[in-house]
VOGU-3710 file (C-alpha; in Angstrom, 3 decimals, decimal comma):
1> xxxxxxxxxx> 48,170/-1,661/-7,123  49,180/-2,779/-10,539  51,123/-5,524/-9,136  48,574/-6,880/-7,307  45,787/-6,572/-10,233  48,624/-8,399/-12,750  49,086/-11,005/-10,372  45,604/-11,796/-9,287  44,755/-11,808/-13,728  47,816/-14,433/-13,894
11> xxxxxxxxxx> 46,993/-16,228/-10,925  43,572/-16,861/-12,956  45,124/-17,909/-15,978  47,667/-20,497/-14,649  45,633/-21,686/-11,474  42,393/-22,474/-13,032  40,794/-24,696/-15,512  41,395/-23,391/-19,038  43,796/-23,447/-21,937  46,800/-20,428/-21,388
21> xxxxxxxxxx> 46,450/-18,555/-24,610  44,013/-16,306/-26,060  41,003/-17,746/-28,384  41,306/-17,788/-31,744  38,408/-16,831/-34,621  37,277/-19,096/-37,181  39,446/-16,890/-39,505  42,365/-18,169/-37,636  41,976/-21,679/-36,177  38,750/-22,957/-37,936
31> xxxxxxxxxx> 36,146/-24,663/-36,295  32,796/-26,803/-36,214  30,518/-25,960/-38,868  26,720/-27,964/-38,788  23,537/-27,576/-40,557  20,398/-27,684/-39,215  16,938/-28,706/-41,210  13,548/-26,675/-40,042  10,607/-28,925/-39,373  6,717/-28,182/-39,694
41> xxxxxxxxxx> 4,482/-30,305/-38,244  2,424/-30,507/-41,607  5,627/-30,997/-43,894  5,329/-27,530/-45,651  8,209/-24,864/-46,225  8,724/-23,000/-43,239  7,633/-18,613/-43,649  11,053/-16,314/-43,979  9,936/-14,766/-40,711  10,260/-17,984/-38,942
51> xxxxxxxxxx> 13,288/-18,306/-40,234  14,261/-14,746/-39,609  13,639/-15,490/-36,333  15,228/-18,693/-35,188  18,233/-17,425/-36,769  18,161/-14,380/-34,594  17,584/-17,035/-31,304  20,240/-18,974/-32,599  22,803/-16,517/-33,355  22,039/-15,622/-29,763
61> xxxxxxxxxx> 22,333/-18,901/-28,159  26,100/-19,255/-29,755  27,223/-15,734/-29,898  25,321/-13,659/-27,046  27,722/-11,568/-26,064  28,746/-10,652/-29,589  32,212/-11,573/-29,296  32,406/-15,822/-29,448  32,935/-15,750/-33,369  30,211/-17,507/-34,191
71> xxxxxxxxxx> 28,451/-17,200/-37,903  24,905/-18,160/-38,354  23,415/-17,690/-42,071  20,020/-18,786/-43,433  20,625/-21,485/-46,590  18,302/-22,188/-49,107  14,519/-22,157/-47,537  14,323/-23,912/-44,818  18,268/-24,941/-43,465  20,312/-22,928/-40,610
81> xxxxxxxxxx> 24,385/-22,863/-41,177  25,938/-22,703/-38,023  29,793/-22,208/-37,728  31,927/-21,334/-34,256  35,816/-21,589/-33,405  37,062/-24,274/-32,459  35,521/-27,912/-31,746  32,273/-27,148/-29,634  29,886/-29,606/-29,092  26,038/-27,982/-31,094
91> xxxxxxxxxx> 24,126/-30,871/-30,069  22,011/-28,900/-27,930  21,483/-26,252/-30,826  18,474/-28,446/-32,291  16,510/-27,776/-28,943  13,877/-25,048/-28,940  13,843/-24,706/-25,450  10,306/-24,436/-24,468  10,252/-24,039/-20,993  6,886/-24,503/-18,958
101> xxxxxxxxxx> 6,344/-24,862/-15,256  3,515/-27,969/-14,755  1,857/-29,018/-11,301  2,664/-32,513/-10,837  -0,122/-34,744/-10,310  1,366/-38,443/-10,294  4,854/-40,410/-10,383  6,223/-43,875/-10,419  9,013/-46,014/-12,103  10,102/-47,200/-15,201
111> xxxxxxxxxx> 11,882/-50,265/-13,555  13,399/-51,640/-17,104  15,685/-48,472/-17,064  16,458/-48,748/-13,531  19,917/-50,348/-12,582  19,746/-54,100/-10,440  21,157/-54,231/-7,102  24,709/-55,456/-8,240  25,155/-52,441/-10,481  24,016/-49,915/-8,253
121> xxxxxxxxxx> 26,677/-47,770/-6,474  26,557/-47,473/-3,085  25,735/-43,800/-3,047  23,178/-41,935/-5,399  25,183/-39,900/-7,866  24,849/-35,686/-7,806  25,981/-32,455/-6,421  28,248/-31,865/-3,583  25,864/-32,452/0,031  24,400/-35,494/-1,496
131> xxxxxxxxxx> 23,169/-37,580/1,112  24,264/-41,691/1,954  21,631/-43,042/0,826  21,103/-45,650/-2,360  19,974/-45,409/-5,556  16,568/-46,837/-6,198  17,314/-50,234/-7,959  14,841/-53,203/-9,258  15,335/-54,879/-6,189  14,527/-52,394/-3,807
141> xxxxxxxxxx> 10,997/-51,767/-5,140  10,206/-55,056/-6,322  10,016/-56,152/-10,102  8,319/-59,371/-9,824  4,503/-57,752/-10,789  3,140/-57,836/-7,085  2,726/-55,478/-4,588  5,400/-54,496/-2,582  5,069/-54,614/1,164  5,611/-51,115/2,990
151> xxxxxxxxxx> 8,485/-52,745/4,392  10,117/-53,402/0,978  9,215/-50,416/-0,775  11,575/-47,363/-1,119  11,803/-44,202/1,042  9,919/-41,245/0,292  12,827/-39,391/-0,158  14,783/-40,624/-2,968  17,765/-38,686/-4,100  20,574/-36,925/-2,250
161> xxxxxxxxxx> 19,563/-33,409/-1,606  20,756/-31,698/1,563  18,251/-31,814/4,376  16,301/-28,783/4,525  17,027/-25,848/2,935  15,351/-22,434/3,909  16,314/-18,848/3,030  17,511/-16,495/5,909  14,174/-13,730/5,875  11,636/-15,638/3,546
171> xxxxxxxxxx> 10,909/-19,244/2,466  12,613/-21,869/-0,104  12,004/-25,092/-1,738  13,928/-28,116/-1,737  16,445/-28,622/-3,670  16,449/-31,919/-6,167  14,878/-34,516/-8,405  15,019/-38,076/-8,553  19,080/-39,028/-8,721  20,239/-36,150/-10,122
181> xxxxxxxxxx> 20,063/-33,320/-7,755  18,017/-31,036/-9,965  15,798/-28,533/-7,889  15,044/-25,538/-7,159  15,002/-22,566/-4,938  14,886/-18,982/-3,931  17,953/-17,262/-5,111  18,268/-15,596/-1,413  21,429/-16,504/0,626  20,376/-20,036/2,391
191> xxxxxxxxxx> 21,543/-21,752/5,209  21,451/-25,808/6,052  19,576/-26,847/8,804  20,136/-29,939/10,842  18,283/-33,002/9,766  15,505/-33,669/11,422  13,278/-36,660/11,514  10,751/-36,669/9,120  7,549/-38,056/8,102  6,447/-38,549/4,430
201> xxxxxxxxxx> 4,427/-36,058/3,306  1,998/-36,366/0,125  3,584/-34,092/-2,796  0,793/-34,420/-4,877  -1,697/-32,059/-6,476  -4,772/-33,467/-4,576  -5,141/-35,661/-1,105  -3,852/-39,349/-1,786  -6,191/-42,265/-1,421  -5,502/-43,810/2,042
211> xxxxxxxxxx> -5,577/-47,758/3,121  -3,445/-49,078/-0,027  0,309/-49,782/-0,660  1,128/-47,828/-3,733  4,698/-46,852/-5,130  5,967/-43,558/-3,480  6,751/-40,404/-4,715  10,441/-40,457/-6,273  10,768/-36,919/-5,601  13,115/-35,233/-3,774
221> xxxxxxxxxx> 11,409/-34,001/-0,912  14,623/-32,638/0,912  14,688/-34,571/4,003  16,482/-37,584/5,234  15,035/-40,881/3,980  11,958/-41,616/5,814  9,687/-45,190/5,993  6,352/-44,300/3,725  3,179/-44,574/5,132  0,137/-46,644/3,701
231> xxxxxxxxxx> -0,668/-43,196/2,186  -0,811/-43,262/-1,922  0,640/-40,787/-4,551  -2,253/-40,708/-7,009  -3,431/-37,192/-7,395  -6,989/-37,908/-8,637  -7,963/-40,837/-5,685  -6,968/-43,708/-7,734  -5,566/-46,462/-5,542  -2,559/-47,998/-6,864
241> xxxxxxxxxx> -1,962/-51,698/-7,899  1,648/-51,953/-5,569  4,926/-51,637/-6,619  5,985/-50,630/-10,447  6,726/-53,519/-12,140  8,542/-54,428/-14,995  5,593/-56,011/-17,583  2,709/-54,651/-15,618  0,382/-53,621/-18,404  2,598/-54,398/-20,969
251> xxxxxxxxxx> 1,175/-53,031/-24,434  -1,548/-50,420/-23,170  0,795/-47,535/-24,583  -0,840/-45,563/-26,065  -3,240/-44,870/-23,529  -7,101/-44,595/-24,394  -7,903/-41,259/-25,962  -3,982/-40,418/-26,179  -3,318/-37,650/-29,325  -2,793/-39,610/-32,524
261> xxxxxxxxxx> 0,371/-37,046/-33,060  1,427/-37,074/-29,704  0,966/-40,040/-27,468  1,981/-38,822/-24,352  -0,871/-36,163/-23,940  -4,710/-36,576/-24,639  -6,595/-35,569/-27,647  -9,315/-34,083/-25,612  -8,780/-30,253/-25,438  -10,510/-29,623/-22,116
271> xxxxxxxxxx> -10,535/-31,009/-18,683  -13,909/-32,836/-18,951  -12,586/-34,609/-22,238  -9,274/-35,936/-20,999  -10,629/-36,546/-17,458  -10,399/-40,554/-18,249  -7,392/-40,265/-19,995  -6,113/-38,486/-16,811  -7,228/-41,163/-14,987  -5,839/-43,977/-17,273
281> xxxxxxxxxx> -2,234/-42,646/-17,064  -2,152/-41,855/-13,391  -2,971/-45,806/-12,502  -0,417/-46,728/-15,812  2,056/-44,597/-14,056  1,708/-46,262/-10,654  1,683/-49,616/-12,049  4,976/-48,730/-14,478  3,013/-49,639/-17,046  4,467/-47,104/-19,197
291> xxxxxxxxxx> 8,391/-47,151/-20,082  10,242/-43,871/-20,364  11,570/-45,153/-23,851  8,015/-45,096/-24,635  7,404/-41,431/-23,804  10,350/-40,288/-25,949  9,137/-36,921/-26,103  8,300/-34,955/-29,023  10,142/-32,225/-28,559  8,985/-28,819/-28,429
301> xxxxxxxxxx> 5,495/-29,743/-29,548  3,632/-30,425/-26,425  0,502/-28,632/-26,012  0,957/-26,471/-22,316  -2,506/-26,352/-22,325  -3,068/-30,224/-21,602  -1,268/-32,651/-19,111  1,543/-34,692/-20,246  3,361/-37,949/-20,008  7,427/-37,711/-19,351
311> xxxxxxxxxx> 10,228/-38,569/-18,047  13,026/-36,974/-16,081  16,561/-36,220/-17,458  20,081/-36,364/-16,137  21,362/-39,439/-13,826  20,010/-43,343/-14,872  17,927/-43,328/-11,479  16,104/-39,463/-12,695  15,607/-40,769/-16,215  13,489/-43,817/-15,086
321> xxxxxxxxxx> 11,119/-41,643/-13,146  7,790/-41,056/-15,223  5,547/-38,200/-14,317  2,149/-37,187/-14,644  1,970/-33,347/-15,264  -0,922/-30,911/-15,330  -1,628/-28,204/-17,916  1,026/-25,663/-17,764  1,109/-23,303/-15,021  3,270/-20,249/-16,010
331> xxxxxxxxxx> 4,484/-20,218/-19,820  8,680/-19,852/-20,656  7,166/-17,336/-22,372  6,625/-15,412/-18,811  10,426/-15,504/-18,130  12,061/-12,630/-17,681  15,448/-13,604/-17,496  17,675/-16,476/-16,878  21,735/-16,337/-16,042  24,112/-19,074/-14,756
341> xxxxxxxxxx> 26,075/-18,662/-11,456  27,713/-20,721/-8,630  25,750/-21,148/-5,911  26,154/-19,706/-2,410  25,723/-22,513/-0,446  27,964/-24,850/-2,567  25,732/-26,607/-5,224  27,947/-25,956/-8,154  26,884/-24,184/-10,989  22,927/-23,495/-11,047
351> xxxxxxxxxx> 20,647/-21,151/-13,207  18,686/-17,899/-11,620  15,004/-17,829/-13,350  13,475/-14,642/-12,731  9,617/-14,157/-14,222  7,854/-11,533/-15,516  5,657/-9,284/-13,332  2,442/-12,337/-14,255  4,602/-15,171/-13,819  5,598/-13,650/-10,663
361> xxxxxxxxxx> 2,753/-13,439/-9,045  1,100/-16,799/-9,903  4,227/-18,695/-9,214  4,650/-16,759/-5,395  0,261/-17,325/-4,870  0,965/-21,035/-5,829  3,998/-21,783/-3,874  2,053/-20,518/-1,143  -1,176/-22,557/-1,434  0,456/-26,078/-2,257
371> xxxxxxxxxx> 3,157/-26,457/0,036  4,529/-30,190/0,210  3,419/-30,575/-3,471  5,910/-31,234/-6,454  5,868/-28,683/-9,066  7,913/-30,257/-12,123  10,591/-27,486/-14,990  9,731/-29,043/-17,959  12,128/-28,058/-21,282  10,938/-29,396/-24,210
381> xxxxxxxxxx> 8,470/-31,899/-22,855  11,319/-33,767/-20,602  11,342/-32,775/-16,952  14,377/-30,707/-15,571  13,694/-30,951/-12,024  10,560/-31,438/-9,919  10,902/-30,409/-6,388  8,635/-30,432/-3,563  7,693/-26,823/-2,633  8,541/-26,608/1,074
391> xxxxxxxxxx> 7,464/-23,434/1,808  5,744/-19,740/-0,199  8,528/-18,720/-2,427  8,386/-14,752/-2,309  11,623/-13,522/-3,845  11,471/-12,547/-7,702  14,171/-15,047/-8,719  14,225/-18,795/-8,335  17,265/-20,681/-8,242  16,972/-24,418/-10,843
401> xxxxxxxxxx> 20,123/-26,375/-9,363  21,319/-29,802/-11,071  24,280/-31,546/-12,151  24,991/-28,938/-14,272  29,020/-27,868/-15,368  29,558/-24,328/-16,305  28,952/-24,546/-19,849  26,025/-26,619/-19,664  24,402/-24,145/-17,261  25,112/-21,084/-19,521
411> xxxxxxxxxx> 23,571/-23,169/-22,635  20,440/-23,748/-20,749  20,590/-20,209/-19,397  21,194/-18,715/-22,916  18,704/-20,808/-24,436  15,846/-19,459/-21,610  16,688/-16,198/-21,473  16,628/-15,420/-25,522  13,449/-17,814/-26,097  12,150/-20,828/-27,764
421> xxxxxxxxxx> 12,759/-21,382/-31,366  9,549/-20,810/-33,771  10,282/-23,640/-35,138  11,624/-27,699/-34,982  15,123/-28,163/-36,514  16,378/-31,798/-36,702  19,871/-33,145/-36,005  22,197/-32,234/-38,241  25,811/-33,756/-38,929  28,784/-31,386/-37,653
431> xxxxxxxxxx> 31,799/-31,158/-39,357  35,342/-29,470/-39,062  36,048/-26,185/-41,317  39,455/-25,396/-41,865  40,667/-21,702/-41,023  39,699/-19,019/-43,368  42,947/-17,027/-43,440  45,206/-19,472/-41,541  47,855/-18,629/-39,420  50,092/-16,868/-41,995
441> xxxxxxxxxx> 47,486/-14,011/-41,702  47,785/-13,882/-37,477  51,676/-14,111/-38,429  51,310/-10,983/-41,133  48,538/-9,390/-38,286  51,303/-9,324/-35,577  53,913/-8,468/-37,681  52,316/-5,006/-38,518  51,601/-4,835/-34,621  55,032/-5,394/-33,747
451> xxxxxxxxxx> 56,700/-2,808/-36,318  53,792/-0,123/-34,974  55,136/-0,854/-31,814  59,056/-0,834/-32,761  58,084/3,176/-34,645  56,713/4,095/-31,497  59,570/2,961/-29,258  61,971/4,397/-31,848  60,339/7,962/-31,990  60,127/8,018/-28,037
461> xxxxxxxxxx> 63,779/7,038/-27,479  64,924/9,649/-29,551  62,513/12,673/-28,762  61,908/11,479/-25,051  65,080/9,629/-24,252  64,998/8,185/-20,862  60,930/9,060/-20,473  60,991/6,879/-23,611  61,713/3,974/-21,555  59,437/4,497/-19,339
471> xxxxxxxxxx> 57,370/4,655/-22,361  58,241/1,206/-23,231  58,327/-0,465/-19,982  54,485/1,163/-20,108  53,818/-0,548/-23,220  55,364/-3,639/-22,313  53,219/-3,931/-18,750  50,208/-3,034/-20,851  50,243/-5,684/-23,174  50,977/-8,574/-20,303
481> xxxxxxxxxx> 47,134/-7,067/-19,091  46,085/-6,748/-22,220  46,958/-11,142/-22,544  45,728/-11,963/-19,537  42,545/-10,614/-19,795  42,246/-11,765/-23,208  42,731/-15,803/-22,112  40,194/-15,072/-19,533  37,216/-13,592/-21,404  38,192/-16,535/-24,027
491> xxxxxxxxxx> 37,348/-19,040/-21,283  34,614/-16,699/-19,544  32,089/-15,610/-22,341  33,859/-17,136/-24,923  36,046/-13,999/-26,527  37,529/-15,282/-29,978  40,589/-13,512/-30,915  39,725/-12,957/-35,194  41,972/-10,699/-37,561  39,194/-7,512/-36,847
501> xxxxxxxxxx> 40,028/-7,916/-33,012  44,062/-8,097/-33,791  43,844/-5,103/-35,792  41,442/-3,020/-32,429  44,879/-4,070/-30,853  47,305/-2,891/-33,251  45,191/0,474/-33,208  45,194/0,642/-29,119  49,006/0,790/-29,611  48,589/4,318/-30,898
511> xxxxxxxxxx> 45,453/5,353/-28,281  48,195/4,207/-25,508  51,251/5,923/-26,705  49,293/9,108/-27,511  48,385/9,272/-23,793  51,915/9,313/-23,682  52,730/12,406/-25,562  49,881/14,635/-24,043  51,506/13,875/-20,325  54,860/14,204/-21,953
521> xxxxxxxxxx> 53,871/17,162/-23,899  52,504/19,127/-20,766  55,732/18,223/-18,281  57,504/20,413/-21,965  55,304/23,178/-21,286  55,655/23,534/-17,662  59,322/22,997/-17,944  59,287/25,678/-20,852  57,745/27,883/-18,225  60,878/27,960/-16,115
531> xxxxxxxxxx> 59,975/24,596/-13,918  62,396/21,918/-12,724  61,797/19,094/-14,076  60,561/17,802/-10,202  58,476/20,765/-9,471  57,187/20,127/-13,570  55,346/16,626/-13,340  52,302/17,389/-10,250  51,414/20,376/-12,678  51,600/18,759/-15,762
541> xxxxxxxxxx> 50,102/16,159/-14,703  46,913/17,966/-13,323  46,746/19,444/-16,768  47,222/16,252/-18,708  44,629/13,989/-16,886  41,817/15,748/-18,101  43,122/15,838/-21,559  43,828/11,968/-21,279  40,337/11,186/-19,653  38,606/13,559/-22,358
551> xxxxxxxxxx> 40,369/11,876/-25,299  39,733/8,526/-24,032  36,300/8,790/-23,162  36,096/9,309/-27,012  37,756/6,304/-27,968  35,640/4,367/-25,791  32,404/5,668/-26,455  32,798/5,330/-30,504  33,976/1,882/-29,693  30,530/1,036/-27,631
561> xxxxxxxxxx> 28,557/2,517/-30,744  30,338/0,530/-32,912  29,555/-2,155/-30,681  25,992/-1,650/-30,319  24,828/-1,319/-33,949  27,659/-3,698/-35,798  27,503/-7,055/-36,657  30,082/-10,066/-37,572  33,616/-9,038/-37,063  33,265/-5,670/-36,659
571> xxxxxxxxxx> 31,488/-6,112/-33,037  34,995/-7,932/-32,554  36,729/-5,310/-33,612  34,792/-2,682/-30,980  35,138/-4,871/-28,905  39,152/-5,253/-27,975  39,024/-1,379/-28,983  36,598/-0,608/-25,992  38,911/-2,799/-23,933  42,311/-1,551/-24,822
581> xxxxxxxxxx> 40,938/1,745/-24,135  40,047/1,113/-20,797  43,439/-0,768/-19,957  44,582/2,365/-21,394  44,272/4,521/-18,711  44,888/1,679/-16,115  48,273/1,498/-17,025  48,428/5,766/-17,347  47,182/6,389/-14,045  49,119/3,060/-12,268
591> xxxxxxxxxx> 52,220/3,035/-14,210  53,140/5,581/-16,737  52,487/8,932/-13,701  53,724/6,902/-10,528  56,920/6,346/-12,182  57,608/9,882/-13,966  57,085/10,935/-10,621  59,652/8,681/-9,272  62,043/9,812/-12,136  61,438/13,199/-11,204
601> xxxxxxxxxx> 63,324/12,474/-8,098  66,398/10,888/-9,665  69,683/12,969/-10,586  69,880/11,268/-14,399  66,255/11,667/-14,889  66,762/15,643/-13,567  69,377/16,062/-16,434  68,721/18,036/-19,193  70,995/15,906/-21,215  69,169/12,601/-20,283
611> xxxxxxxxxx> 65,377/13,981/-20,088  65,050/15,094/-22,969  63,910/18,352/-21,666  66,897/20,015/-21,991  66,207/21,922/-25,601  62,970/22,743/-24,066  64,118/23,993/-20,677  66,800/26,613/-22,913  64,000/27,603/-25,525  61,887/28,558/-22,323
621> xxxxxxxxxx> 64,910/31,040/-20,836  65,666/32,572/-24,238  62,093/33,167/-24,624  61,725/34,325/-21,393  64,723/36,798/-21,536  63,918/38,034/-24,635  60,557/39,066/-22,997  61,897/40,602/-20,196  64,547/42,961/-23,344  61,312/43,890/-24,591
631> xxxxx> 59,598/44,599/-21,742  62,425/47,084/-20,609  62,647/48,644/-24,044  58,822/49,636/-23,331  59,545/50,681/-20,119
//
């Protein structure tokens, strides 16, 4: 059994994706140190709450599990100091990660940012079961100004999601946005159906305005590419002008009645206010009269309460789509949680969104009233994905696929689940730190470990003799787990090895060879009792199991305290305590009794000379026969 658990932990570490040796701390290795400058939106010094709190998100974001190595520390007013190991990208620190789920109510191109015909690839970028079709380019909707004939324009369903994708027992959406794959879905096992033909369908908040050629939806709508009908996209009835063209109302940004502070939503407050503004942007949208480098978003400040100009994110094609969103639907503020994971199905990585008992139940009564509509993830005012609901999502999680890698997934995951920052930070410049003790101090940390190590071997030879090597070998198997598990938690949830976490190791040393001496200590007694040294180990061991189990239960419990309330290194320091304690009786129960017990059977093992158990076996007779004088003198 130990065999197979070392070899599956070093089949991980050589066979996958990863560097071979354990992480090291910033005390050790140094790493990227950047600072980041709060931001008010009327220029005054942020409260120490807010600060309180972002660093508390932040610290979070880049050290959730306690054990990365990461350092966050307010500076001064109003500036963040962020340091972690090694040379990790904080670009996506600045981001506070507002998420907000908005209806979608109009789309179209910005065909300046789409590629021409002669740059396009042949297949549309994404996940694995993209489909064959092509990108959108200029050429294929038509950037001369005029309408594009139904013949010219693009398929309804742009993008490469798989067909149709439906959960076994309840209902799913399709996966996918525009080019990038992005989507979204119940979290329940699915299965791929066959393709099917298909006809477009409206995805739209409200019925489309028949008898005019307008640009279709870009969304994904899951389903083979399909010739559009003469059927609009405009949510609010307002025929489109054709085909989105590249100077079509050049110079009308900002719309009519936009926000002075922010462009891409109205000033009005309430729906009767920015009704024309609504309508203004829906017929600037279908026209591509407004450019994605226009809408650069002002991140984090939307107002959820009022629609909103944006763009998508990800793949050149997903980035030139510009959407028309309604007023928030369900608030980040309603997640409950958020965790990355591989899909099922074979999506790649993708991020499992569960809501809050509210969000929950007006995201399952909406999904089931506006099937065939496009609901858009915003984060930060840019649009994550926008899929078209297919069917009533009724499971408590929803699945938010994209092009994501594994580390980009946990960032966004990390970044939804702990919350949006209270505040705006702006870019800051990173730079490299160099290591705070150097390697010198890991030299002088394993040093001390190895002469711990050489006292204990030493003292175990000579009291234990050839248990003692069984002792070592012990030792010596224990450490091999110990590394292996150590290069995979470094690559897994980003474990930094600092000089607290050597010196939990140096201390597990002692918690595994006292483990040692209690089994050792109870095959003396039984031996002392008048037991072979074979008929000694099943009864010592029964006695010492409960004494190892009781003593390490300790060790691991003060280490999950320490864990729970410390901060900084210390957590580090539980930490590889916790875990050595727990390999601890791993290699007890699956190495050090299995082979005493095999010893037990061998003649050199048996020998008083050899086992050490000799002195103890003849203190046991003279005891015992100087019993049984004094039990006859009584007598």
């Amino acid at each position: 059994m130990f065999a197979l658990l070392t070899a599956l932990l070093y089949g991980l570490v050589f066979l996958t994706p990863g560097s071979n040796s354990p992480k090291l701390g910033i005390d050790l290795q140094g790493g990227t140190r950047i600072t980041l400058t709060a931001q008010t939106p009327d220029g005054s010094t942020p409260s120490r709450d807010s600060m309180n709190q972002a660093r508390t998100i932040m610290e979070n974001r880049v050290n959730g599990s306690g054990v990365v190595g990461a350092d966050v520390q307010i500076d001064g007013s109003n500036q963040l100091v962020i340091t972690v190991p090694g040379t990790q990208d904080l670009g996506n620190l600045t981001r506070s990660a507002r998420l907000n789920i908005r209806p979608v109510t109009a789309t179209g191109y910005d065909v300046s940012a789409l590629p021409t015909s002669s740059a396009a690839t042949s297949g549309a970028s994404g996940s694995s079961g993209a489909s064959s079709q092509a990108p959108v380019t200029r050429s294929a909707i038509g950037d001369t100004g005029g309408p594009t004939s139904s013949s010219q324009a693009p398929s309804a369903s742009v993008g490469n999601a798989p067909a149709t994708t439906t959960a076994t027992g309840s209902a799913a959406a399709t996966t996918g946005t525009t080019g990038s794959a992005q989507g979204l879905r119940q979290a329940a096992p699915a299965t791929t159906a066959p393709a099917a033909t298909p006809t477009a369908a409206p995805t739209t908040a409200a019925a489309p305005t028949t008898g005019a050629t307008s640009v279709p939806n870009p969304a994904v709508t899951g389903t083979p590419a399909a010739t559009p009908t003469a059927s609009g996209t405009g949510a609010t009835g307002t025929t489109g002008s054709g085909a989105a063209s590249s100077g079509a109302g050049a110079g009308t940004f900002p719309l009519p009645g936009s926000d002075p502070n922010n462009a891409n939503q109205p000033a009005a407050k309430d729906a009767a206010g920015w009704a024309a503004w609504v309508t203004a942007a829906t017929t600037a949208v279908q026209n591509g009269s407004v450019t994605c480098k226009e809408l650069e978003p002002k991140v984090g400040q939307d107002d959820p309460s009022r629609p909103l100009l944006s763009c998508g994110t990800g793949s050149v094609q997903d980035s030139a789509t510009v959407y028309l969103l309604d007023a928030t639907l369900i608030p980040g503020t309603q997640i409950d949680n958020a965790a990355a994971a591989l899909d099922q199905n074979g999506a790649g990585w993708v991020i499992n969104v569960s809501f809050d008992s509210a969000g929950y139940k007006t995201w399952s009564n909406y999904t089931a009233n506006n099937v065939n509509k496009q609901t858009a993830f915003t984060l930060d005012g840019q649009v994550l994905s926008a899929p078209a609901i297919r069917q009533a999502i009724t499971t408590t999680v929803t699945q938010v696929s994209g092009n994501f890698t594994q580390a980009s997934a946990t960032s966004l995951a990390n970044s939804l689940k702990y919350g949006a920052l209270p505040l705006n930070f702006g870019s800051g410049t990173a730079q490299s730190v160099s290591a705070e003790l150097g390697s010198e101090y890991l030299t002088a940390g394993l040093i001390a470990g190895g002469i711990g190590l050489l006292l204990v071997v030493v003292y175990c030879l000579i009291y234990y003799r050839l248990l003692g090597v069984i002792t070592i070998l012990s030792l010596v198997l224990s450490g091999l787990l110990v590394y292996a598990i150590m290069v995979l938690l470094g690559r897994w949830i980003g474990l930094s090895l600092d000089m607290a976490g050597v010196a939990g190791l140096i201390i597990a040393i002692g918690i595994t060879a006292d483990s040692f001496v209690i089994y050792f200590e109870r095959l003396k007694d039984e031996v002392r009792e008048g037991r072979s040294f074979r008929s000694a180990v099943p009864r010592g061991w029964e006695r010492a199991k409960r004494t190892i189990l009781s003593a390490d239960a300790v060790s691991f419990l003060s280490a999950l305290v320490l864990y729970l309330v410390a901060v900084g290194d210390v957590k580090g320091f539980a930490f590889t305590l916790g875990l050595s304690t727990v390999l601890d009786l791993i290699v007890v129960f699956l190495v050090t009794h299995p082979l005493v017990a095999l010893a037990s059977g061998s003649r050199v093992f048996a020998s008083p000379r050899w086992s050490g158990l000799g002195a103890t076996a003849a203190a046991g007779a003279r005891q015992r026969a100087g019993t049984a004088r004094l039990t006859v003198k009584e007598a």
